[in-house]
Gaussian input, Z-matrix of N, CA and C with variables (Angstrom, degrees):
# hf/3-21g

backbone

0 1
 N
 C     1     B1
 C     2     B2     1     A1
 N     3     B3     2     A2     1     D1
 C     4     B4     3     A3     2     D2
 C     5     B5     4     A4     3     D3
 N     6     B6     5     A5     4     D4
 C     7     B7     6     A6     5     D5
 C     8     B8     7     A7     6     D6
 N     9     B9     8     A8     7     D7
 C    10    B10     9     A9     8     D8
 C    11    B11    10    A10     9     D9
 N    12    B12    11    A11    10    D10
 C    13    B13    12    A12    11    D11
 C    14    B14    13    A13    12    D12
 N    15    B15    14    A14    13    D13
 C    16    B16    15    A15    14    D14
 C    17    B17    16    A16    15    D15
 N    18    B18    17    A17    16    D16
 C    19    B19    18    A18    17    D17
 C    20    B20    19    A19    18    D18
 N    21    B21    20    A20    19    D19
 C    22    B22    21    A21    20    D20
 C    23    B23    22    A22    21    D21
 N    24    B24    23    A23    22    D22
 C    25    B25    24    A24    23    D23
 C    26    B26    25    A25    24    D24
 N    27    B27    26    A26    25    D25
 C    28    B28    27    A27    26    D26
 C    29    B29    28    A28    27    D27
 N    30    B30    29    A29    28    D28
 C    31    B31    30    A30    29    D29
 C    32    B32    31    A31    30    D30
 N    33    B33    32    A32    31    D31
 C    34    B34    33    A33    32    D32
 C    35    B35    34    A34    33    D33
 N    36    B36    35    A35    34    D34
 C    37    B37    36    A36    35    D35
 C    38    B38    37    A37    36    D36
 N    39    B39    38    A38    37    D37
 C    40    B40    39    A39    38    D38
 C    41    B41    40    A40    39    D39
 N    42    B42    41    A41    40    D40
 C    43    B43    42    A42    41    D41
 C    44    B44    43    A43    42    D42
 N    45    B45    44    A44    43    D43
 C    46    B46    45    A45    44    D44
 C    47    B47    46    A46    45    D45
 N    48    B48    47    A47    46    D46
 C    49    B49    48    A48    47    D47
 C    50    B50    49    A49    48    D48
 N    51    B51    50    A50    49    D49
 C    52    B52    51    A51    50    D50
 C    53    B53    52    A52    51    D51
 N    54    B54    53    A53    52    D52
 C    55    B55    54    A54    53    D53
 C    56    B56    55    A55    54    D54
 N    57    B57    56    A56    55    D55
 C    58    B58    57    A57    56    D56
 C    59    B59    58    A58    57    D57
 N    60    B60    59    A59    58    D58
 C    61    B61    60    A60    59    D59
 C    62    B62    61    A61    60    D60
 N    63    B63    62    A62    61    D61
 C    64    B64    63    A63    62    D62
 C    65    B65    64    A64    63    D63
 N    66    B66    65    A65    64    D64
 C    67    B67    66    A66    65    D65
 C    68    B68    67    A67    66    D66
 N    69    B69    68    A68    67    D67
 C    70    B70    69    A69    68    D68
 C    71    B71    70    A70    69    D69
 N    72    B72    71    A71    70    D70
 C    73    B73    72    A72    71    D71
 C    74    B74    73    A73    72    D72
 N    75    B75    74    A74    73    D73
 C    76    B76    75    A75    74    D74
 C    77    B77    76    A76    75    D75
 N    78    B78    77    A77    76    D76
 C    79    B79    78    A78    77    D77
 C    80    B80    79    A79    78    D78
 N    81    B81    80    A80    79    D79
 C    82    B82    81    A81    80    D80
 C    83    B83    82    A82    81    D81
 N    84    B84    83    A83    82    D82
 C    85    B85    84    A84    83    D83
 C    86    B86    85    A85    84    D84
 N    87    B87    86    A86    85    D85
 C    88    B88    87    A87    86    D86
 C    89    B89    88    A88    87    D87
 N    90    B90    89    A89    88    D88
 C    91    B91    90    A90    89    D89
 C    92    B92    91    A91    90    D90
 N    93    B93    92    A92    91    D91
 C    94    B94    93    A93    92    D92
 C    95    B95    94    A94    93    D93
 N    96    B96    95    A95    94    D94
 C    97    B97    96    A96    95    D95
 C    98    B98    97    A97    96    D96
 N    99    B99    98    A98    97    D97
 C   100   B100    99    A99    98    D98
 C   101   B101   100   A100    99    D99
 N   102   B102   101   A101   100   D100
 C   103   B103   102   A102   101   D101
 C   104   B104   103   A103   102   D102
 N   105   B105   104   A104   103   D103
 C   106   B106   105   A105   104   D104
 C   107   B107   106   A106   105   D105
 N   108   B108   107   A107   106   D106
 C   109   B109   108   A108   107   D107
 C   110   B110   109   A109   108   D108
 N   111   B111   110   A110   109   D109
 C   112   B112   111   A111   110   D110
 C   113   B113   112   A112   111   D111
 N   114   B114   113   A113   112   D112
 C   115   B115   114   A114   113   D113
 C   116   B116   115   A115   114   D114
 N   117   B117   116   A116   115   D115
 C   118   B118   117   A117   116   D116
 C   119   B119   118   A118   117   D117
 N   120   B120   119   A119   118   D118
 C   121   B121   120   A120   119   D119
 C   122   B122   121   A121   120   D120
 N   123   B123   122   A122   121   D121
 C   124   B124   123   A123   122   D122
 C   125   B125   124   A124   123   D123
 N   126   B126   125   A125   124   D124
 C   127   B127   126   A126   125   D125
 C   128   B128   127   A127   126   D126
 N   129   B129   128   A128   127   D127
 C   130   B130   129   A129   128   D128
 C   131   B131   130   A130   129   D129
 N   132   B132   131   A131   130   D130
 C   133   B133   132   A132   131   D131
 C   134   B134   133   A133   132   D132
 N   135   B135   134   A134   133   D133
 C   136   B136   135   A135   134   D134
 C   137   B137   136   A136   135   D135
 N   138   B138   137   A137   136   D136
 C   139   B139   138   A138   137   D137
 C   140   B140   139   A139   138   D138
 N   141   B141   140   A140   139   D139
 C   142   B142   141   A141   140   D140
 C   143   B143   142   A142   141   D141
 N   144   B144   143   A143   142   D142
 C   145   B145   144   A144   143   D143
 C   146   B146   145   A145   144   D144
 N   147   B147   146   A146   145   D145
 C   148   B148   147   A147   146   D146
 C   149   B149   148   A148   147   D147
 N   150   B150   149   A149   148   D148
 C   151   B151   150   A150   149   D149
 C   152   B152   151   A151   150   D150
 N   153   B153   152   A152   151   D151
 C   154   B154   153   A153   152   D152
 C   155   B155   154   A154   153   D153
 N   156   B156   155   A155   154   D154
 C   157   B157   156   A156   155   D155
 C   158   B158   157   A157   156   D156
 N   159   B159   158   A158   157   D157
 C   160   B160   159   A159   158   D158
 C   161   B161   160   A160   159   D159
 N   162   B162   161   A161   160   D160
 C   163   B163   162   A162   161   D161
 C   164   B164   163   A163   162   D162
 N   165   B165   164   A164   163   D163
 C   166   B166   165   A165   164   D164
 C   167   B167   166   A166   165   D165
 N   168   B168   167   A167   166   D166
 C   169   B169   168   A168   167   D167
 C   170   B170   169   A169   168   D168
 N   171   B171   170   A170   169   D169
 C   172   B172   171   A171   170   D170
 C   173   B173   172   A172   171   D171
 N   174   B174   173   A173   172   D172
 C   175   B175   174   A174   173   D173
 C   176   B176   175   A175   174   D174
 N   177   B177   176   A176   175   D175
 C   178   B178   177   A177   176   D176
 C   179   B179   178   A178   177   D177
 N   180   B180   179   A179   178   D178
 C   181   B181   180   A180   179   D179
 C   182   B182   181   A181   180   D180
 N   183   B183   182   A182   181   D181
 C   184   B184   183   A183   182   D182
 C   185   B185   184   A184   183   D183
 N   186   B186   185   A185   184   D184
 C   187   B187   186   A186   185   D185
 C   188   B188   187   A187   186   D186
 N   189   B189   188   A188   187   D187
 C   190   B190   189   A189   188   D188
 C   191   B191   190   A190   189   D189
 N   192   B192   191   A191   190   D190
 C   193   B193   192   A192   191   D191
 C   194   B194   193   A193   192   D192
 N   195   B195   194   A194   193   D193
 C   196   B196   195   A195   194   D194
 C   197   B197   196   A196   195   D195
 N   198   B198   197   A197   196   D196
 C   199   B199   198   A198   197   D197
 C   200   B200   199   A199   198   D198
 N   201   B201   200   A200   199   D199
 C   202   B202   201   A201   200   D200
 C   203   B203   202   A202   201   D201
 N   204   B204   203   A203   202   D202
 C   205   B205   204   A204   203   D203
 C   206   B206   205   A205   204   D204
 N   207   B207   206   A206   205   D205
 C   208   B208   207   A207   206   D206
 C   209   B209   208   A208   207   D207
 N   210   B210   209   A209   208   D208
 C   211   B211   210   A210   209   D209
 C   212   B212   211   A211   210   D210
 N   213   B213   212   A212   211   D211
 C   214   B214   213   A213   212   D212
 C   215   B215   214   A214   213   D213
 N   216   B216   215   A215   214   D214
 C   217   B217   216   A216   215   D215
 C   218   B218   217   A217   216   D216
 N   219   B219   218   A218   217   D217
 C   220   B220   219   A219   218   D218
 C   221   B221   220   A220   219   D219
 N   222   B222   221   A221   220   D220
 C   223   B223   222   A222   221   D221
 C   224   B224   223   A223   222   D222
 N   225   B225   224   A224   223   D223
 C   226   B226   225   A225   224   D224
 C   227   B227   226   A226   225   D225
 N   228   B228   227   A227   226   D226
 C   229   B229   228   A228   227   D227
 C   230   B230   229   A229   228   D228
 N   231   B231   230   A230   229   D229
 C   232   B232   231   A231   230   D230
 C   233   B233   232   A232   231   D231
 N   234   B234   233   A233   232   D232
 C   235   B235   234   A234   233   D233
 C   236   B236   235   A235   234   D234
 N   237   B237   236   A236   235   D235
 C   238   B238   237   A237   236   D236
 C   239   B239   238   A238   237   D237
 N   240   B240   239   A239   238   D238
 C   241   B241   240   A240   239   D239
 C   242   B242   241   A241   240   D240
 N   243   B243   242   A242   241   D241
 C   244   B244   243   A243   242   D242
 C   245   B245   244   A244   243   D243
 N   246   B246   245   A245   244   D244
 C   247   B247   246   A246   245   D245
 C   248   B248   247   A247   246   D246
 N   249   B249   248   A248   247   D247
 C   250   B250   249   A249   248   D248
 C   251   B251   250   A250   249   D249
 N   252   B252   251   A251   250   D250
 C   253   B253   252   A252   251   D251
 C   254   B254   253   A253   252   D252
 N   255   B255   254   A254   253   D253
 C   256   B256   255   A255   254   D254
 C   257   B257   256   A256   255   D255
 N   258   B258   257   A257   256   D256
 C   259   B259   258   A258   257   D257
 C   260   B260   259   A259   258   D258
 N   261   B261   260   A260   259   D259
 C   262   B262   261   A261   260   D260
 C   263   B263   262   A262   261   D261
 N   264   B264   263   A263   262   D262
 C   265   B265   264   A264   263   D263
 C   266   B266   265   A265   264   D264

   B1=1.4468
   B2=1.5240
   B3=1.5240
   B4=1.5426
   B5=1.6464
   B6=1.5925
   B7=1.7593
   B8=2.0614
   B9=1.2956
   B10=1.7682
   B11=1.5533
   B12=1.2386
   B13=1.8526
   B14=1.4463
   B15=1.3647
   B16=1.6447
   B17=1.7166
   B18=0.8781
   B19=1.7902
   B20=1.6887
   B21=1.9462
   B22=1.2348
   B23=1.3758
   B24=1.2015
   B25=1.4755
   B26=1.6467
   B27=1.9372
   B28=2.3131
   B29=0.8054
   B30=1.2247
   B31=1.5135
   B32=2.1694
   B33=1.5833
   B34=1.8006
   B35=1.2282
   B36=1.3233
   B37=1.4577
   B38=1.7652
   B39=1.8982
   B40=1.6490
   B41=1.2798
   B42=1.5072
   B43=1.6804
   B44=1.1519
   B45=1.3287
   B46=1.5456
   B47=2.0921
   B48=1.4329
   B49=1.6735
   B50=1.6368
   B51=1.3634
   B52=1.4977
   B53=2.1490
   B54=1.6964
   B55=1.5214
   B56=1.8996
   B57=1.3016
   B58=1.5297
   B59=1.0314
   B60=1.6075
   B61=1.3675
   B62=1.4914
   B63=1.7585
   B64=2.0362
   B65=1.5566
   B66=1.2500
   B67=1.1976
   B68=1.6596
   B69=1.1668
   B70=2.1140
   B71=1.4408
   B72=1.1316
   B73=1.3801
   B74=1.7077
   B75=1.5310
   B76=1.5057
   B77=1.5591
   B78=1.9783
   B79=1.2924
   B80=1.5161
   B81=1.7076
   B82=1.3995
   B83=1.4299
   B84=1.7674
   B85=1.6611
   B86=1.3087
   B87=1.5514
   B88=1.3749
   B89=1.3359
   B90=0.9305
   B91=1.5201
   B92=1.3671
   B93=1.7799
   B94=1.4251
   B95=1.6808
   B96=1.2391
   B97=1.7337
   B98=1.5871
   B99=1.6203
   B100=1.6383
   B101=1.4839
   B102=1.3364
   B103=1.6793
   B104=1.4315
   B105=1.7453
   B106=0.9637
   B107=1.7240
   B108=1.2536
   B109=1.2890
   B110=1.3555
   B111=1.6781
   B112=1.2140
   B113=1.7755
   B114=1.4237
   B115=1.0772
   B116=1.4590
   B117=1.4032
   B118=1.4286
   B119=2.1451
   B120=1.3665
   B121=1.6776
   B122=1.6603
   B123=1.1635
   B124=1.4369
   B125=1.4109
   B126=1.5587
   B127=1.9543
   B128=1.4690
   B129=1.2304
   B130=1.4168
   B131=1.1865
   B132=1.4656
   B133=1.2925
   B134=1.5528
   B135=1.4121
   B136=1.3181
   B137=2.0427
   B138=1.1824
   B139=1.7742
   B140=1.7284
   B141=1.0704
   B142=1.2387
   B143=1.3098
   B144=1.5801
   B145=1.4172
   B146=1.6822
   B147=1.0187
   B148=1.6117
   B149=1.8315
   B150=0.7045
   B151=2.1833
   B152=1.5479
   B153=1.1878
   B154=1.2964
   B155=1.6424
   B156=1.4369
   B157=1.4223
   B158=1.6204
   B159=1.6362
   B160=1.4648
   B161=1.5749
   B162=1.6444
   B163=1.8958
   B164=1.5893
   B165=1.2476
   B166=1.2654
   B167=1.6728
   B168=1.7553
   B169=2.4267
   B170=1.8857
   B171=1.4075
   B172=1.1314
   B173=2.0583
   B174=0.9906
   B175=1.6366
   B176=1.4514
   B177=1.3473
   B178=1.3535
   B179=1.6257
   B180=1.7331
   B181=0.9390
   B182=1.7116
   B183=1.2686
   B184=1.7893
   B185=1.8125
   B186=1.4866
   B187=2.0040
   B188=1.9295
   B189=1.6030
   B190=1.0044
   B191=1.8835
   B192=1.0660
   B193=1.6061
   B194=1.2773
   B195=1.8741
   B196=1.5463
   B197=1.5311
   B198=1.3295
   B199=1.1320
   B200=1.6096
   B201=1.3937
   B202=1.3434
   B203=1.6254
   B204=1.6190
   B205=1.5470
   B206=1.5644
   B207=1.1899
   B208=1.7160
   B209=1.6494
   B210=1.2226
   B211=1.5022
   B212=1.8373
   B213=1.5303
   B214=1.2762
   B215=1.6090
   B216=1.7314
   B217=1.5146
   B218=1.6487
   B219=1.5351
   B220=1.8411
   B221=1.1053
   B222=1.7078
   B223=1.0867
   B224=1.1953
   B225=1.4229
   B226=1.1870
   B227=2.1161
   B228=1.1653
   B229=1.5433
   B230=1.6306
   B231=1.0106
   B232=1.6926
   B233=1.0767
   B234=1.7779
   B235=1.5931
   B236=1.6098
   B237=1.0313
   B238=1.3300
   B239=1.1242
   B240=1.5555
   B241=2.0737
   B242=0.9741
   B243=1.1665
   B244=1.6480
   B245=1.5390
   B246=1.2693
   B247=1.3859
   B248=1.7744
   B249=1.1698
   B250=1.2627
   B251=1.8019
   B252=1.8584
   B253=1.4614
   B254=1.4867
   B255=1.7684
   B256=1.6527
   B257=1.3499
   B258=1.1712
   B259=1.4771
   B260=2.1454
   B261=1.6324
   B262=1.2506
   B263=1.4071
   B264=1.0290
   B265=1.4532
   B266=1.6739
   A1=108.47
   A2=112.08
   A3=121.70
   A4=86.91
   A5=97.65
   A6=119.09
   A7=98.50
   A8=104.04
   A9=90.69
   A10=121.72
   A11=101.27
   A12=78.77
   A13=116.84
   A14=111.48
   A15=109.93
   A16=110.38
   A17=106.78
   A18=126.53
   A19=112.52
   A20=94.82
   A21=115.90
   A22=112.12
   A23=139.90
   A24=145.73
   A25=88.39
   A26=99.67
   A27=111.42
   A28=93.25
   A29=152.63
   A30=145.35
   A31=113.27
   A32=89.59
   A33=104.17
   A34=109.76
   A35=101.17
   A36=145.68
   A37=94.32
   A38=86.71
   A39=101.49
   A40=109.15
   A41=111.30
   A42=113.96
   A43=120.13
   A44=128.45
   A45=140.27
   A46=80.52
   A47=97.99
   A48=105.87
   A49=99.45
   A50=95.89
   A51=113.89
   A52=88.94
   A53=94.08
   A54=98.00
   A55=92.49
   A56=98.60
   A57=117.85
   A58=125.21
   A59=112.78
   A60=143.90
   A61=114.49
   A62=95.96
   A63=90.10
   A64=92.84
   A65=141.21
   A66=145.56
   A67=96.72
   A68=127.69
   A69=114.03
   A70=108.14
   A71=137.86
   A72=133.29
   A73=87.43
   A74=102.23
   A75=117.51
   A76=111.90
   A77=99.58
   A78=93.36
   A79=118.60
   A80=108.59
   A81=142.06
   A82=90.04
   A83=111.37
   A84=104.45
   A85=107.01
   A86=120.16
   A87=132.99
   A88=136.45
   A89=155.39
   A90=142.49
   A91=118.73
   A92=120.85
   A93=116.17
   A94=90.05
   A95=122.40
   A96=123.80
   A97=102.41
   A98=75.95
   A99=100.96
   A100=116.19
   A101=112.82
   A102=109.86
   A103=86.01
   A104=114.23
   A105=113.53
   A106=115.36
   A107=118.52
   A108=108.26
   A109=148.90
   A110=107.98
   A111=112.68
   A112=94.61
   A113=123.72
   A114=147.47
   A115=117.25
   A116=116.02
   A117=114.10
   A118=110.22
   A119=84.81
   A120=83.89
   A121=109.30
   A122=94.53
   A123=119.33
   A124=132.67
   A125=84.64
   A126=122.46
   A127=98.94
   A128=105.49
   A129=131.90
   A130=131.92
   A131=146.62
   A132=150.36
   A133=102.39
   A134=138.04
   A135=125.92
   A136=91.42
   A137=99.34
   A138=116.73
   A139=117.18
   A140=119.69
   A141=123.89
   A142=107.46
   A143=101.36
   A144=106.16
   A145=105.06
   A146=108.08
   A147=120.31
   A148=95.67
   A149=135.82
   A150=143.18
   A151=81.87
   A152=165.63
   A153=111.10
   A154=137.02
   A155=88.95
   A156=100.64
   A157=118.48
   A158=107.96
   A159=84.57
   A160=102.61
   A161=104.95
   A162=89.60
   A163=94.59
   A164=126.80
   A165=130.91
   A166=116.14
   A167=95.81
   A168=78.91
   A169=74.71
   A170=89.15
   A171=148.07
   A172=106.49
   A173=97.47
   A174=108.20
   A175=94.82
   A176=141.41
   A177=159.89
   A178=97.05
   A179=115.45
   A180=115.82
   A181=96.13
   A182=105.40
   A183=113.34
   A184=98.66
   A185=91.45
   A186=83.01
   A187=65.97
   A188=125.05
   A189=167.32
   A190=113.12
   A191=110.65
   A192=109.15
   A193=99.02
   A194=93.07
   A195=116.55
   A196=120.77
   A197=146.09
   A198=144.99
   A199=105.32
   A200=111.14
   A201=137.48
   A202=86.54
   A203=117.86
   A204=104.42
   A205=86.76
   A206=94.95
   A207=114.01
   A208=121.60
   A209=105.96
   A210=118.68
   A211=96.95
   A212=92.92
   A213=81.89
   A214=109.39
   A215=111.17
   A216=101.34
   A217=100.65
   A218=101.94
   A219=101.53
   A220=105.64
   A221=146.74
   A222=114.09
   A223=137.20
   A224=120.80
   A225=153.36
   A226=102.46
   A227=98.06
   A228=107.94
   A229=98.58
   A230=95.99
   A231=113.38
   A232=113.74
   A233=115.95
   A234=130.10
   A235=96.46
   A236=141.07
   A237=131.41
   A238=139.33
   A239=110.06
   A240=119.40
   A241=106.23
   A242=130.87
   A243=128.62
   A244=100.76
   A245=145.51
   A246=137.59
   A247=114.60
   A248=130.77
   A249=128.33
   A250=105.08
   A251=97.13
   A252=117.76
   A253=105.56
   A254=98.46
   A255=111.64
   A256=108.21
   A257=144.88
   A258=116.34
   A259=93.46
   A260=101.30
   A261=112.74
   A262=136.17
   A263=123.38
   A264=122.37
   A265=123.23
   D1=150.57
   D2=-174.95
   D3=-83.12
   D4=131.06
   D5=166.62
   D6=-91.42
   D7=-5.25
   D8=172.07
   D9=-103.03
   D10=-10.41
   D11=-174.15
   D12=-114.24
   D13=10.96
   D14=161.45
   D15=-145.61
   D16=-176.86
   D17=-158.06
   D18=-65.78
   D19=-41.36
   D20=-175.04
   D21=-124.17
   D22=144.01
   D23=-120.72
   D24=-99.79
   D25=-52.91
   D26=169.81
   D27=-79.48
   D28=53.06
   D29=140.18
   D30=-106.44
   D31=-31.92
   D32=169.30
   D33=-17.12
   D34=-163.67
   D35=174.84
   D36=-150.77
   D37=143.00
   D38=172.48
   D39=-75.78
   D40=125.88
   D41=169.56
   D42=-83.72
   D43=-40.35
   D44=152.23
   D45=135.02
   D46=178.64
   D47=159.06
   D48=-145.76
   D49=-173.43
   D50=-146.56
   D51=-141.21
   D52=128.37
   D53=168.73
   D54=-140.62
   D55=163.59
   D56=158.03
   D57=-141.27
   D58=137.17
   D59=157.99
   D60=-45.18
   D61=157.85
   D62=140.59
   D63=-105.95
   D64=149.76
   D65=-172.75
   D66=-79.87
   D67=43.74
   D68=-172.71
   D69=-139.77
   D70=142.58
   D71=-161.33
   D72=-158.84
   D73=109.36
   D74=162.40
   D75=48.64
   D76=38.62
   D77=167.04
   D78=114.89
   D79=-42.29
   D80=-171.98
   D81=-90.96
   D82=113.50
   D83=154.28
   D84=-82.05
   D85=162.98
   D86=172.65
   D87=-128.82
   D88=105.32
   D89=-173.97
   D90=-100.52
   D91=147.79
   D92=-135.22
   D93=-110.23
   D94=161.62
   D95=134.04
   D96=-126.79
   D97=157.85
   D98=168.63
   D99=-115.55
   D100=131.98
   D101=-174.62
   D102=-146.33
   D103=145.94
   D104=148.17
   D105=61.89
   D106=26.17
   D107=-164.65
   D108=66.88
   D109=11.53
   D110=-168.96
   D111=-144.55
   D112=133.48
   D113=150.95
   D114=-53.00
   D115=124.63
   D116=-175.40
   D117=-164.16
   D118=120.21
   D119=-174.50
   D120=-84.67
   D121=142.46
   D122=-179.77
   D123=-34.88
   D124=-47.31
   D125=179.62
   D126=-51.26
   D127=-95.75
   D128=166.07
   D129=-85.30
   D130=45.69
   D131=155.96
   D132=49.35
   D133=17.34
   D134=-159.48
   D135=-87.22
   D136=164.49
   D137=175.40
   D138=-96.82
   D139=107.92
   D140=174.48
   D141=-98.84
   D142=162.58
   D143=171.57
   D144=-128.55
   D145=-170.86
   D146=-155.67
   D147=-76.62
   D148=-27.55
   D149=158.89
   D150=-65.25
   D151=17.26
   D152=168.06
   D153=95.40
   D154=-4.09
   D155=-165.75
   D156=-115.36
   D157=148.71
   D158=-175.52
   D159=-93.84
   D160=152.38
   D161=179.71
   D162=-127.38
   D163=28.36
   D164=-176.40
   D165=-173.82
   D166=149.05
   D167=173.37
   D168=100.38
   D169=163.11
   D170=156.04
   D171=-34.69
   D172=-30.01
   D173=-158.35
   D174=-108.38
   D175=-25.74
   D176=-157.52
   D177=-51.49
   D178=99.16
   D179=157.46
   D180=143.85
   D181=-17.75
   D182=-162.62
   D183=-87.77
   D184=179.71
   D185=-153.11
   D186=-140.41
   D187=145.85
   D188=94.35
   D189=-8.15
   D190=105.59
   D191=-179.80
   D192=-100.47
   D193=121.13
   D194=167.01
   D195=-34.05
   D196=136.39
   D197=143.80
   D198=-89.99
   D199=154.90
   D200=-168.46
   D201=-83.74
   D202=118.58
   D203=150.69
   D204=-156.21
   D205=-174.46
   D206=-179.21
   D207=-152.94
   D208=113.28
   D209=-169.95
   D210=-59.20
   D211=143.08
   D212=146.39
   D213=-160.65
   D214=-163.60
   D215=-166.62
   D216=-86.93
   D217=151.59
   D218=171.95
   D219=-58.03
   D220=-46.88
   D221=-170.11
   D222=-70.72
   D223=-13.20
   D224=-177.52
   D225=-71.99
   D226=-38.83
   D227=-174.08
   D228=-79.22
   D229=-58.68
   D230=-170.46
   D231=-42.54
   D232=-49.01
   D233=-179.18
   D234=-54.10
   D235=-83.79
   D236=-179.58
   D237=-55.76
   D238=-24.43
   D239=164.59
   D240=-110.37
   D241=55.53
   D242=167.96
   D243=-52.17
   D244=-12.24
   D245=159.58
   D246=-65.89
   D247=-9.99
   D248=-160.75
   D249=-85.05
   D250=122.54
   D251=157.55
   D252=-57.06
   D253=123.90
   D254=166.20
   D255=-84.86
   D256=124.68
   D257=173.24
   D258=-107.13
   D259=129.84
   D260=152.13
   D261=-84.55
   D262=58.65
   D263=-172.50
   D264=-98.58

């Protein structure tokens, strides 16, 4: 939940959050789509969920290794890289 746009923290709006993968599982890199609400690698049609994990497919049971990153807010980014390409695609 957003701590900026109301008084009380359950009073918000959902901001969503942000994790990363390494996209490679036992060797096999993978690349993901999202349709419809559901996570699904390319390779093998397996179902991930938002941890990283597969919960469906061929892959059903394998775990996604965390990479170290840290969300943060655009304005916060922006103030110091005012050089940074947005890409809208």
């Amino acid at each position: 939940m957003s701590a900026l746009d109301q008084g009380e923290i359950a009073e918000s709006k959902e901001v969503g959050s942000a994790a990363m993968f390494s996209p490679e599982v036992d060797g096999q890199a993978l690349t993901f789509s999202y349709k419809d609400g559901v996570i699904t690698d390319n390779e093998t049609g397996s179902e991930w969920d938002v941890f990283g994990r597969a919960i469906k497919g061929e892959l059903a049971g394998k775990q996604l290794q965390p990479v170290l990153s840290h969300v943060q807010f655009w304005f916060a980014w922006a103030a110091f890289r005012p050089d940074t390409t947005v890409y809208d695609g």
